[in-house]
C-alpha positions as CSV (number, residue, x, y, z in Angstrom):
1,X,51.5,-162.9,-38.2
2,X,51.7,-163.9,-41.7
3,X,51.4,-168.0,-40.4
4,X,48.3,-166.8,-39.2
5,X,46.9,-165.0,-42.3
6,X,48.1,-167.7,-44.1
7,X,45.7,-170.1,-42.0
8,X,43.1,-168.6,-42.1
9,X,42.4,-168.0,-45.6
10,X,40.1,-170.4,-47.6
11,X,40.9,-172.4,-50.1
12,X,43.5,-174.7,-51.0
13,X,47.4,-173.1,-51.9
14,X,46.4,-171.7,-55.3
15,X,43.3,-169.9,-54.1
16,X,45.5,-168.8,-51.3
17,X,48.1,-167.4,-52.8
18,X,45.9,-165.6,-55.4
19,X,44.0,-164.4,-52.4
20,X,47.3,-163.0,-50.4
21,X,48.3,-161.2,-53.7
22,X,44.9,-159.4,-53.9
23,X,45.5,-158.5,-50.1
24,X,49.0,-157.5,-50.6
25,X,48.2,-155.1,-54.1
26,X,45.0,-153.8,-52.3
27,X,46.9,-153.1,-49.2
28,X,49.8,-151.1,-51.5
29,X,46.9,-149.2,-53.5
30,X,45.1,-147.8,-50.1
31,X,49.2,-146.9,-49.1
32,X,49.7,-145.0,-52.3
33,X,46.1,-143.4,-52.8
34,X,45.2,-142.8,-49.5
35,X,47.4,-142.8,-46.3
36,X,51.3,-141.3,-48.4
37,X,49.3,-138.2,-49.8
38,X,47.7,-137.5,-46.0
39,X,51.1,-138.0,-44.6
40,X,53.3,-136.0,-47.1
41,X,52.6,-132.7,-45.5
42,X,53.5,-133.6,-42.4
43,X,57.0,-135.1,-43.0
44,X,60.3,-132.8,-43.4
45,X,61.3,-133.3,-46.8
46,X,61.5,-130.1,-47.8
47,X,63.4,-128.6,-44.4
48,X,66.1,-127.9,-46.0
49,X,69.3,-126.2,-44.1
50,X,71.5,-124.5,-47.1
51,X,71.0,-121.4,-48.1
52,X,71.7,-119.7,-51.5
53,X,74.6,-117.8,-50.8
């Protein structure tokens, strides 16, 4: 998969590279802004099974 990424960009390695780290930061800013806040309700992190006694 990332061969192929990798192939089809434009450019030659530098423009390449500086295009994969825009993908790869854009890609982790739509994880952290968008899709963990959605999904944070919906996991069990705060199931928790002890009780205060």
């Amino acid at each position: 998969m990332y061969g192929w990424i990798w192939r089809h960009l434009p450019g030659n390695t530098i423009v390449r590279s500086l295009i994969s780290l825009a993908l790869v930061l854009g890609t982790v800013y739509v994880l952290f802004q968008y899709v963990f806040p959605w999904a944070e309700p919906l996991l069990p992190f705060n199931d928790v099974t002890v009780d205060e006694s």
